[in-house]
Structures are given as C-alpha cells and as structure tokens.
C-alpha positions as a LaTeX table, in Angstrom:
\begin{tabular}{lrrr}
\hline
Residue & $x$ (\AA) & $y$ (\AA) & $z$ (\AA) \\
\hline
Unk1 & 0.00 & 0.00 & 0.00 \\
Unk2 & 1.25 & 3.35 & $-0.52$ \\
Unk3 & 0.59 & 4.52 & 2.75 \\
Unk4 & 4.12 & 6.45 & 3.33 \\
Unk5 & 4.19 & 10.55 & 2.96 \\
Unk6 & 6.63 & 10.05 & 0.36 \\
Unk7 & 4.51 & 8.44 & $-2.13$ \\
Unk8 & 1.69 & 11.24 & $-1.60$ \\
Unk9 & 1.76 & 14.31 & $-4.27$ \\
Unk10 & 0.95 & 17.55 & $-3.32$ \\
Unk11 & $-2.46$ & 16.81 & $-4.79$ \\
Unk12 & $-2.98$ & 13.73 & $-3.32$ \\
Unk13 & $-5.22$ & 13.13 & $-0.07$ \\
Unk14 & $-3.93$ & 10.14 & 1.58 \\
Unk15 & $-7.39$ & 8.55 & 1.77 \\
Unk16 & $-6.37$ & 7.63 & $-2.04$ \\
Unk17 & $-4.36$ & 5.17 & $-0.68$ \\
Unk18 & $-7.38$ & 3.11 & 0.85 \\
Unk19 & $-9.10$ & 3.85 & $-3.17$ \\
Unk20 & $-5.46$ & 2.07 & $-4.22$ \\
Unk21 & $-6.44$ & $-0.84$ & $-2.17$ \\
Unk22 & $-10.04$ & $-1.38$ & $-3.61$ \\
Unk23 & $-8.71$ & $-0.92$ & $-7.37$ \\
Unk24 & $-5.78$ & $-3.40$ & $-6.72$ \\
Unk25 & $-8.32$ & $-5.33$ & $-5.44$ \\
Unk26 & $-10.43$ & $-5.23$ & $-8.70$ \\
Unk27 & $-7.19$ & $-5.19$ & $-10.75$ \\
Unk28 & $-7.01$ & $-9.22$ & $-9.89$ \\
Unk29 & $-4.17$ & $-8.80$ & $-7.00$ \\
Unk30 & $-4.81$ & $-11.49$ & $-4.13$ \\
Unk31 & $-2.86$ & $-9.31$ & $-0.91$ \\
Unk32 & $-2.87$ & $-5.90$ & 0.02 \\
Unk33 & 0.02 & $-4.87$ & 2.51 \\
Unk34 & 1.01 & $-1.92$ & 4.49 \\
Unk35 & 4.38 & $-1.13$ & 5.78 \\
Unk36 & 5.62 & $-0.04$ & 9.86 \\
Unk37 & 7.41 & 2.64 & 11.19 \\
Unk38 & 7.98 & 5.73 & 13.14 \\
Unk39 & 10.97 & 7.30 & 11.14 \\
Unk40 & 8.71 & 8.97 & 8.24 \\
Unk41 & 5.38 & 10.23 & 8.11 \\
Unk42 & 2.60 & 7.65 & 7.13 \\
Unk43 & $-0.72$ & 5.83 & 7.99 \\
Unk44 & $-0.22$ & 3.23 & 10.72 \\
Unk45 & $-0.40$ & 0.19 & 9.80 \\
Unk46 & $-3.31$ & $-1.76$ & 11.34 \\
Unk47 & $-5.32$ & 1.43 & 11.09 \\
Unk48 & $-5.08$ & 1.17 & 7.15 \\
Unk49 & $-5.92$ & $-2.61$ & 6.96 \\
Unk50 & $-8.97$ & $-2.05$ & 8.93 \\
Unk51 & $-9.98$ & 0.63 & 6.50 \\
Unk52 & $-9.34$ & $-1.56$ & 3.70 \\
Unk53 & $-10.98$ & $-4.27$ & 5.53 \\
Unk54 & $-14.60$ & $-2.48$ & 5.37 \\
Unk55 & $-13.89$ & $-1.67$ & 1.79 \\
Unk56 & $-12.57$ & $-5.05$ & $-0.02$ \\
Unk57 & $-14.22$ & $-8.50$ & 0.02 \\
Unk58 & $-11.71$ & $-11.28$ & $-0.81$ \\
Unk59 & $-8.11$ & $-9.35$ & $-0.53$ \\
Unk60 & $-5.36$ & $-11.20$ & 2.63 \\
Unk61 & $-4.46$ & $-7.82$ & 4.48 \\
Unk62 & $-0.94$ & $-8.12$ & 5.63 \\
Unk63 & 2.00 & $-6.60$ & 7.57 \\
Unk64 & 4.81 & $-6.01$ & 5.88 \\
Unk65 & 5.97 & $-6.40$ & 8.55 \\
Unk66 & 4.67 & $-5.22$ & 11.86 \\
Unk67 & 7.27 & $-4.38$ & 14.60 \\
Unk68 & 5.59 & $-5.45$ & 17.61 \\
Unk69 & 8.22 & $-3.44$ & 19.89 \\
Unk70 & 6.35 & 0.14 & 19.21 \\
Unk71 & 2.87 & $-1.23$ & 20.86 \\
Unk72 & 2.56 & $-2.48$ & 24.24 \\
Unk73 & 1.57 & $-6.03$ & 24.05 \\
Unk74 & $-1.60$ & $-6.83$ & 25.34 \\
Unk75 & $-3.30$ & $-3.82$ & 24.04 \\
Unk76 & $-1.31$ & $-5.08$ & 20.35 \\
Unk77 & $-3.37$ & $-8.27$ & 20.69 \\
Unk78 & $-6.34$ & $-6.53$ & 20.73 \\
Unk79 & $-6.13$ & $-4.45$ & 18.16 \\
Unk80 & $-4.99$ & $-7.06$ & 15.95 \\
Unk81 & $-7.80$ & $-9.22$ & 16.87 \\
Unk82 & $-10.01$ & $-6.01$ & 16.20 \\
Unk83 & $-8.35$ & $-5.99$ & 12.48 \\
Unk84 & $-9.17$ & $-9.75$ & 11.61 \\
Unk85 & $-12.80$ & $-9.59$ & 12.86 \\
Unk86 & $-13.62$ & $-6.95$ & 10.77 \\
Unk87 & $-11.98$ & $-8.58$ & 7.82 \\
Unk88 & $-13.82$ & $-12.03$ & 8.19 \\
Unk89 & $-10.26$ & $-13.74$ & 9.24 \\
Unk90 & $-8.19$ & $-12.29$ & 5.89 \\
Unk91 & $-5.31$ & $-10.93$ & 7.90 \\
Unk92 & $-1.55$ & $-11.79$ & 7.86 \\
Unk93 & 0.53 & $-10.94$ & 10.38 \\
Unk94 & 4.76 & $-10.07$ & 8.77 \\
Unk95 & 6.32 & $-9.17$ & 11.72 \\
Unk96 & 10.07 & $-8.24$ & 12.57 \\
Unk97 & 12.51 & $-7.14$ & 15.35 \\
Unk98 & 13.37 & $-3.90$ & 13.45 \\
Unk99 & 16.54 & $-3.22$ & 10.74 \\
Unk100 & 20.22 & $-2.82$ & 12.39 \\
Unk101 & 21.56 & 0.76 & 12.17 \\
Unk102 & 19.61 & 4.11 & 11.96 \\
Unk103 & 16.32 & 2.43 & 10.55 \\
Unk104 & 15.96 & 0.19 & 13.86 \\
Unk105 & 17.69 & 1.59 & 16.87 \\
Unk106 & 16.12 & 5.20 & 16.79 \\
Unk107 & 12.77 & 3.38 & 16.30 \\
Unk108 & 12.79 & 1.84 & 19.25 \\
Unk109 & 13.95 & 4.86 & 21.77 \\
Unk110 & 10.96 & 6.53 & 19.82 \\
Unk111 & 8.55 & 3.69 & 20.87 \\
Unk112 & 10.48 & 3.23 & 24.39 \\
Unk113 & 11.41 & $-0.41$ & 24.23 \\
Unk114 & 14.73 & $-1.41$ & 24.99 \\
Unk115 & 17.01 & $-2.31$ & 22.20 \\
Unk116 & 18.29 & $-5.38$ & 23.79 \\
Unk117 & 16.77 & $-8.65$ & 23.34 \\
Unk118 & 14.54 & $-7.13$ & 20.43 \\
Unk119 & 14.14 & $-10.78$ & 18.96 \\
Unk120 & 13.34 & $-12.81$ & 22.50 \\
Unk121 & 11.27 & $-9.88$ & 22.84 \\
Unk122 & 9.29 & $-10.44$ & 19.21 \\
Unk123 & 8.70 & $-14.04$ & 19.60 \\
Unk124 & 7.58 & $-14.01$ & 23.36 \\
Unk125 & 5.06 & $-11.19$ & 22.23 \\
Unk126 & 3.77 & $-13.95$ & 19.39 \\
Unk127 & 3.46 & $-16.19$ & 21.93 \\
Unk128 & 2.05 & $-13.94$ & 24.44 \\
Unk129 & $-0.68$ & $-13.53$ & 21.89 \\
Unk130 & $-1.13$ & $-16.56$ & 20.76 \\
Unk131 & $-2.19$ & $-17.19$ & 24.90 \\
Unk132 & $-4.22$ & $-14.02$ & 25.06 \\
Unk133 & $-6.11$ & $-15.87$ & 21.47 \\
Unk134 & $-7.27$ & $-18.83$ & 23.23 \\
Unk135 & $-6.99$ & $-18.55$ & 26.71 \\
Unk136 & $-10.17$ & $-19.51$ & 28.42 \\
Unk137 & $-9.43$ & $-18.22$ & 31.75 \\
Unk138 & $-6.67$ & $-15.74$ & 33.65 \\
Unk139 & $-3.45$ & $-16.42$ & 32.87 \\
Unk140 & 0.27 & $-16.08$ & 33.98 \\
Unk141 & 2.65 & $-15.17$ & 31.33 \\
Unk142 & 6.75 & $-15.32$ & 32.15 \\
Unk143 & 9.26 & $-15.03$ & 29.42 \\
Unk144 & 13.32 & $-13.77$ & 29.91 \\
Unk145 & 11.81 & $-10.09$ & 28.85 \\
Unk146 & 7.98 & $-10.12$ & 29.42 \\
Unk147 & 6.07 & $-10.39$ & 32.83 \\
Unk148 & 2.66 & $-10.53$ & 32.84 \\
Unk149 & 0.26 & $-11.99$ & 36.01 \\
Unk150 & $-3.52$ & $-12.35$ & 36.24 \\
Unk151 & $-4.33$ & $-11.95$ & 32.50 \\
Unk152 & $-7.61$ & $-11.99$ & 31.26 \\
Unk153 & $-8.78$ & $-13.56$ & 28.17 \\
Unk154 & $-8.67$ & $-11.34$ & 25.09 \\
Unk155 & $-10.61$ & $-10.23$ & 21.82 \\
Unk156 & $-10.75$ & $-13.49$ & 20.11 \\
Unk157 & $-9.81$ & $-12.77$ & 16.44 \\
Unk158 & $-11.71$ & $-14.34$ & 13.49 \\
Unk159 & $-9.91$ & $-17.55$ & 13.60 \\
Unk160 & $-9.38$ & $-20.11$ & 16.07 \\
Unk161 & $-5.83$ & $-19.50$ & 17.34 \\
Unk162 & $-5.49$ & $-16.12$ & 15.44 \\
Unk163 & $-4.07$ & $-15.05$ & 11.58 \\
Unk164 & $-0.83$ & $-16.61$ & 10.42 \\
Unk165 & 2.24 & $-14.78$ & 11.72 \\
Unk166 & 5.10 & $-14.90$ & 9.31 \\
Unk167 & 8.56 & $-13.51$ & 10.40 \\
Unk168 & 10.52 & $-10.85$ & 7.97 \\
Unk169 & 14.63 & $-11.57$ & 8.16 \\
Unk170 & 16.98 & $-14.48$ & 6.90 \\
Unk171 & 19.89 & $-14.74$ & 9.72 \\
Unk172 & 21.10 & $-18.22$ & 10.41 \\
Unk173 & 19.08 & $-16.79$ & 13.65 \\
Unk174 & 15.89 & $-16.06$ & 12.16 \\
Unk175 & 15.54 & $-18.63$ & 9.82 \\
Unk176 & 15.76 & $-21.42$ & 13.23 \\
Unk177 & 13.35 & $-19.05$ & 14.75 \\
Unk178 & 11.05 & $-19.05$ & 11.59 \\
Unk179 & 11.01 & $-23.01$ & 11.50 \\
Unk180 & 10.62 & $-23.64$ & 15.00 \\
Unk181 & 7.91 & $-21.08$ & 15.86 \\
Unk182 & 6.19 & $-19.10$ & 12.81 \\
Unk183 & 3.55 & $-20.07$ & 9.96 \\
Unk184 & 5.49 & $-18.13$ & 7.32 \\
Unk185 & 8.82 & $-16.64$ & 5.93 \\
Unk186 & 8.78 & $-13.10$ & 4.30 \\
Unk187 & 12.38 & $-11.73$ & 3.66 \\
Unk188 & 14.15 & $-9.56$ & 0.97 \\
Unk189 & 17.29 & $-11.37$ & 0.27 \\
Unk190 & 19.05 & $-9.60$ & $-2.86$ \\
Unk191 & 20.31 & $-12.67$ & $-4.34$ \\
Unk192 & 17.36 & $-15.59$ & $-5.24$ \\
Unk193 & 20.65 & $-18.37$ & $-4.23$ \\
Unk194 & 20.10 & $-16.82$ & $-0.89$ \\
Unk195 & 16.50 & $-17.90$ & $-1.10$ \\
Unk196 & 16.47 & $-20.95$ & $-1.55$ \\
Unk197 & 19.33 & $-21.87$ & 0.90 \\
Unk198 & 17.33 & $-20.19$ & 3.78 \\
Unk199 & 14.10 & $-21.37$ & 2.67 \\
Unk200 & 15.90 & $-24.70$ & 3.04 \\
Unk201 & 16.66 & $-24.03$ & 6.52 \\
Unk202 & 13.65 & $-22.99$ & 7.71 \\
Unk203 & 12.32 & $-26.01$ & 6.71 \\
Unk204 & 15.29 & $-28.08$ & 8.27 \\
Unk205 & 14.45 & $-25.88$ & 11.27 \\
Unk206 & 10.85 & $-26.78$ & 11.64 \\
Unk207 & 11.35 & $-30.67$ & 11.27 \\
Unk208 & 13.53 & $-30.70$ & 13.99 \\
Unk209 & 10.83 & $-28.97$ & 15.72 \\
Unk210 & 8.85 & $-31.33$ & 14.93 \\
Unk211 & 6.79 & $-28.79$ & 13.04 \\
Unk212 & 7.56 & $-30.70$ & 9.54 \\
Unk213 & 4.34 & $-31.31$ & 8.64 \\
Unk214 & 2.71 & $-27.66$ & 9.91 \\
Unk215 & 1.68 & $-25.00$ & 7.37 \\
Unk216 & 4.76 & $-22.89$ & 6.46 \\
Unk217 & 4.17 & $-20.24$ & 3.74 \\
Unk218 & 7.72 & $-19.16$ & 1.64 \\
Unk219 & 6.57 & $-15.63$ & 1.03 \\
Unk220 & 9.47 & $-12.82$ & $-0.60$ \\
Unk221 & 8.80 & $-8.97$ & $-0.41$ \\
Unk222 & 10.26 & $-7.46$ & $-3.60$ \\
Unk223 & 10.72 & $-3.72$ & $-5.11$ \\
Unk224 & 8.95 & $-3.89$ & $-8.57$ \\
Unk225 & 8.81 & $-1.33$ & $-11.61$ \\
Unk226 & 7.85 & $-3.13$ & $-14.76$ \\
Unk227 & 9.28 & $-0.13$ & $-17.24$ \\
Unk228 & 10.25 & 0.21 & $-20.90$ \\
Unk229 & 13.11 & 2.99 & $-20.23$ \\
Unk230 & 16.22 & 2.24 & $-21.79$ \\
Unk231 & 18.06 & 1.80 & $-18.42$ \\
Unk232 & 15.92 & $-1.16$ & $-17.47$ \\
Unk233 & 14.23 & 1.70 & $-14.83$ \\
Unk234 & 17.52 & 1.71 & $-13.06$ \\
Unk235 & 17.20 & 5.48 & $-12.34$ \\
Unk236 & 13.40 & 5.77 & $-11.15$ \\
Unk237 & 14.47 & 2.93 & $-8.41$ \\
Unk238 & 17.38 & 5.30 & $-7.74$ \\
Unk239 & 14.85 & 7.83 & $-6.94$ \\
Unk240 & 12.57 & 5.54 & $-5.08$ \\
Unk241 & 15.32 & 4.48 & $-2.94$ \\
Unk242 & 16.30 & 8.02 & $-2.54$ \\
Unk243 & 12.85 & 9.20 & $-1.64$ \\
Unk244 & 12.11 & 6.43 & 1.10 \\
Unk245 & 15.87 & 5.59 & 2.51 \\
Unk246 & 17.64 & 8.78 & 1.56 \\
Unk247 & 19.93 & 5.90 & $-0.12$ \\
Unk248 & 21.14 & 5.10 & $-3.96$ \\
Unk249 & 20.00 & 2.30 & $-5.49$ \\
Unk250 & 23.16 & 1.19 & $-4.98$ \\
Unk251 & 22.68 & 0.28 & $-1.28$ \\
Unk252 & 19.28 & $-0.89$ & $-1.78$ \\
Unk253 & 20.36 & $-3.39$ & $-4.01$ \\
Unk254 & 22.28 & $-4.64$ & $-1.61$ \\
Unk255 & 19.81 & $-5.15$ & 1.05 \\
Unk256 & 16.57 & $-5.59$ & $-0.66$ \\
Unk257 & 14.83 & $-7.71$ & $-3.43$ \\
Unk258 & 14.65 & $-6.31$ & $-6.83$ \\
Unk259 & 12.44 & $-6.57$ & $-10.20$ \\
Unk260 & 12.89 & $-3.52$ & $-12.55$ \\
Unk261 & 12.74 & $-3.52$ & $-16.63$ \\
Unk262 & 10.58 & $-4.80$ & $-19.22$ \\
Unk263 & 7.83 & $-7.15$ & $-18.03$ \\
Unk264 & 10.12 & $-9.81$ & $-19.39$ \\
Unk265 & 12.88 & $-8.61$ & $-17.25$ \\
Unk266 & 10.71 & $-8.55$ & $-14.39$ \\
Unk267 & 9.11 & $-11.84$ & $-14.93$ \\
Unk268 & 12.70 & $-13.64$ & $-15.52$ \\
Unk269 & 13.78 & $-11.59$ & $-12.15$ \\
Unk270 & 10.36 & $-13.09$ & $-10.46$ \\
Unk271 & 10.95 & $-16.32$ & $-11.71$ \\
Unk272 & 13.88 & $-17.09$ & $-9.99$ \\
Unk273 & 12.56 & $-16.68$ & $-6.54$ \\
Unk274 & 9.69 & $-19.19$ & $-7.62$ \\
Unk275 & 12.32 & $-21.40$ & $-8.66$ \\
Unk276 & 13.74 & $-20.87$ & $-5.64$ \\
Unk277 & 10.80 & $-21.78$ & $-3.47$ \\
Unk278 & 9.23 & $-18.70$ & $-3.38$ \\
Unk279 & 5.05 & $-19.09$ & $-2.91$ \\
Unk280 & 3.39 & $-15.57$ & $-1.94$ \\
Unk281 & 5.08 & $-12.82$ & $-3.59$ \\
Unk282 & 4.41 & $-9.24$ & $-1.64$ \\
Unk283 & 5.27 & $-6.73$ & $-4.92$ \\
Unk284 & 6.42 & $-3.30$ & $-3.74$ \\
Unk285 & 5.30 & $-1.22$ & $-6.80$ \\
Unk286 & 8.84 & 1.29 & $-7.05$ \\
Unk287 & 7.14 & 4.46 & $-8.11$ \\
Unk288 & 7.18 & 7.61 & $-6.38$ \\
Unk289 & 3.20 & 8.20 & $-5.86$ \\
Unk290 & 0.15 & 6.61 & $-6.22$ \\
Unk291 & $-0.73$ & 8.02 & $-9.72$ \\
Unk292 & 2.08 & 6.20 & $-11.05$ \\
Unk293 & 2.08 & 3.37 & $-9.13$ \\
Unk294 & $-1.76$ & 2.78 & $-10.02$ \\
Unk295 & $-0.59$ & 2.87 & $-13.55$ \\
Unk296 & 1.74 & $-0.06$ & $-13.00$ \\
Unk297 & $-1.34$ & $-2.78$ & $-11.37$ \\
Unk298 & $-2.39$ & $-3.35$ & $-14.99$ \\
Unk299 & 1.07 & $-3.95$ & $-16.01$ \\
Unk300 & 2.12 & $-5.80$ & $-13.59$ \\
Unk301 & $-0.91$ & $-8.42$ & $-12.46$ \\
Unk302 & $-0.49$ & $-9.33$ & $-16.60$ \\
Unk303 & 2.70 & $-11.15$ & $-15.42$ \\
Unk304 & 0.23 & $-13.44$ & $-13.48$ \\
Unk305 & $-0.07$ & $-16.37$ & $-15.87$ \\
Unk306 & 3.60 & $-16.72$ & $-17.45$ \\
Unk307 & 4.64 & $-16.93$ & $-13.34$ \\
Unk308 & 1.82 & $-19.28$ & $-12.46$ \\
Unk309 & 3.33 & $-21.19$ & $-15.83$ \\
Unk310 & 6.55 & $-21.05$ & $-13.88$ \\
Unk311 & 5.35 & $-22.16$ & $-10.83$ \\
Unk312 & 3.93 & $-25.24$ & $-12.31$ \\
Unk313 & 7.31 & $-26.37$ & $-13.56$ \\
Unk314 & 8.79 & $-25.40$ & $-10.02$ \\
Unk315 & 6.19 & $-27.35$ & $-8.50$ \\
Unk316 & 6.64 & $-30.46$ & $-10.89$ \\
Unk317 & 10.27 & $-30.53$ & $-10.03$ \\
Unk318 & 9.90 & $-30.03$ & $-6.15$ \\
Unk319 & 6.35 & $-31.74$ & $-5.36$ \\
Unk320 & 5.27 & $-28.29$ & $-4.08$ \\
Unk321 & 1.85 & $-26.82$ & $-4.53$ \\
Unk322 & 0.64 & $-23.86$ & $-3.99$ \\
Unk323 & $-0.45$ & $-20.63$ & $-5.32$ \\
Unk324 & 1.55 & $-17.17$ & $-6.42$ \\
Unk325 & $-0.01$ & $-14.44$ & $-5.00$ \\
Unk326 & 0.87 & $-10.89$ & $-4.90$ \\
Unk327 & $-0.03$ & $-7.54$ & $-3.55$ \\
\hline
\end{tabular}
C-alpha cells in the first residue's frame, strides 16, 4: 500500500491510498500490505488494513511487517484481533525485530522499548498472543523479557488461534526461529541463491521442531517497476530508494529484493525466486506516488499467468503446490 508521505503528491489526499487498495483489489491482486514505522510520516499500519478491511471483500491484508516493539503487548493483541474480525479472518501478520543501524535503533527509543533482546522480545510477544487468542481463563505469562500476572482472556480474532504470523529476516538466527515457531517466511534477500538456501533451513528448522508437517508459507517482499526505459528503470528505483531511505539504489540493491525492466525482465527476475521456493510474492510497486504506481497494477498483475506457468514447472520438479499471490 502506498501509505508512506513520500509516495503522496501535493495533490494527493492520503485517503487515495485506501481507493489504491479497492482498485488493486479489482485489478485481480490477491494481498494488500502496508508497511511499519515511526521514522517517516505515514498511515499506521493496522489502522489502514482495517480501513481496507470495510472496503474489499476477498483481498489477505498483511503486515509487511509489523514491529511489535512500538505497541505495548496486550493492548497489540487486541487491536490485531479487532483488524481480523472486521476482515472475516483475511489478515496476515509479517512481523520483525526492526533493521540494524539508523532504521531500527532510533525506532525503538521513539517507541520506548529497549534495544536489547529485540528478537526474545518479538517471539515471546507472538506467543504472548497466541495465549491471550485462546486462553479460556486468567493467565500467567513469564518469558526472559515479558512479565505478565492475572491476564484476562482477550478479543478473540476471526480464527481459532489467530491469523498466520510470518517472520521478515533471513539470519542463520531467524531462519531457526522461523522453522521452529512461525507459519510463514517473508524476507528480501538480494540474491534468489540466498533464497532458496534459507528457505531450506527454515524447513530443516521446523522438522527438527517437529513442526515438519505444519503450514509454512515461503513468502518474498520485492521492489517492482515493470518499465520500458532504456536503463531497465535503473534510475526511477534510484529515486525511489532516494525518496524512502535517503539511499542510492546502490545500497538498496544490496539489502533488498529487486524486479525492474521490461515485463520480461521482471518476470525472468520473479521467476527465480519461484524457482527458488518462493510461494506468496508481496510486490512493492517502485514508483514515487500513487498516480504512477496505479498505472503499474495493470502492467504488472499481466505477469500473473507466465509466473503461475513457472510455478507449475517449479512445482513439478519439487512436489510443491501452492499458489503465487501478490499484492
């Protein structure tokens, strides 16, 4: 969703961004998600999925991801119980401990949560909700970071046991941590060899969890720009990146994802994360506002059949099933 300041024109009343959501919808897209921070100005996150939520029928709403650290996390619970009720149970919950360096630290003094133990502190929030979900009666909750005596049953969301909750970040850490404890992987690697090496340990991770056979959805969130410019749209994600990091392309490239060109380009760029195992693809339309990123949905959901093409070969050759989808 583009739900940042940065991708609003002068013009442009952020309330477009929720219009975005419906047309994507209508466009053929199968997940709408919004992003979370407290560096820039923009719509918080759970407050624009349960706008789109009253507006769209079919849609997943998703976190891309959530940082759990900037709410407290009972009250958290609630409101993300609040969010898949009034969605029917379409929510997806991408959560994450928050980036190293300036786009993490100052975050957190902002939200005032203690840096340390950011990731024991993200999963014993899951599992403090996952409690707070199903609990039928006052509960004790004691983790290395969170304390919590006498609580009371919560907001039960839509679905028994709550909405998926897939973790953002591939460190040898993170990928043992998404096997042993989440329902889905949604990371950025730059290089698709990366991909399918962690996606490989998750899965080791979870068997000897004894989690093999538990749902486990491969997602990958990727900057797109499907473009016919004769620099393969190097120098509009130069500008995106600038815009939104205050960073050339150059570093971008080597943090996050990337699919920029012609739609073949983009489609051969795609392709190799489905090759790679990738199941749920979360596209980050790389254009500066929502004008022109509403003029890339058309272009870019008209990749859908030559990828579902090329995830029926990648499923032939690895016995997966399952379907691309994409924001």
């Amino acid at each position: 969703m583009p739900s940042t300041k940065a991708q609003w024109s002068a013009r442009t009343d952020p309330r477009e961004a929720v219009a975005f959501g419906v047309r994507a919808e209508r466009t053929g897209f199968d997940s709408l998600w919004a992003t979370d921070s407290l560096l820039t100005p923009r719509l918080e996150a759970l407050t624009v999925l349960a706008a789109l939520a009253a507006v769209t029928d079919r849609v997943t709403l998703g976190t891309g991801a959530l940082l759990p650290a900037l709410r407290t996390p009972v009250q958290a619970a609630q409101t993300v119980a609040s969010v898949d009720l009034l969605s029917g149970g379409r929510l997806v919950l991408g959560v994450g401990a928050g980036f190293p360096g300036r786009f993490g630290r100052p975050v957190y003094a902002m939200a005032g949560t203690p840096w340390e133990n950011r990731f024991t502190r993200l999963d014993e929030t899951v599992a403090l909700w996952r409690r707070l979900w199903t609990a039928e009666a006052p509960f004790s909750f004691h983790g290395q970071v969170l304390h919590f005596d006498d609580v009371l049953p919560a907001t039960r969301p839509f679905r028994p046991g709550g909405p998926p909750i897939w973790l953002g970040g591939a460190t040898p850490a993170a990928l043992a941590r998404t096997g042993r404890l989440y329902d889905g992987w949604l990371p950025y690697p730059p290089d698709p060899a990366d991909y399918r090496t962690g996606l490989a340990a998750v899965r080791a991770a979870a068997v000897g969890a004894g989690r093999g056979d538990a749902p486990m959805t491969p997602a990958l969130f990727v900057n797109t720009l499907v473009t016919d410019a004769a620099d393969g749209g190097r120098a509009a994600l130069d500008a995106y990146a600038r815009a939104n990091y205050g960073q050339p392309v150059e570093v971008m490239e080597t943090i996050q994802a990337n699919a920029a060109g012609t739609p073949q380009a983009v489609l051969e760029q795609l392709g190799r994360y489905v090759a790679a195992g990738a199941r749920h693809l979360v596209l980050r339309v790389a254009a500066p506002d929502i004008p022109a990123q509403l003029a890339q949905l058309d272009r870019l959901v008209a990749l859908r059949p030559a990828l579902n093409s090329l995830l029926t070969g990648a499923s032939g050759a690895t016995g997966a099933g399952a379907g691309v989808r994409r924001r």
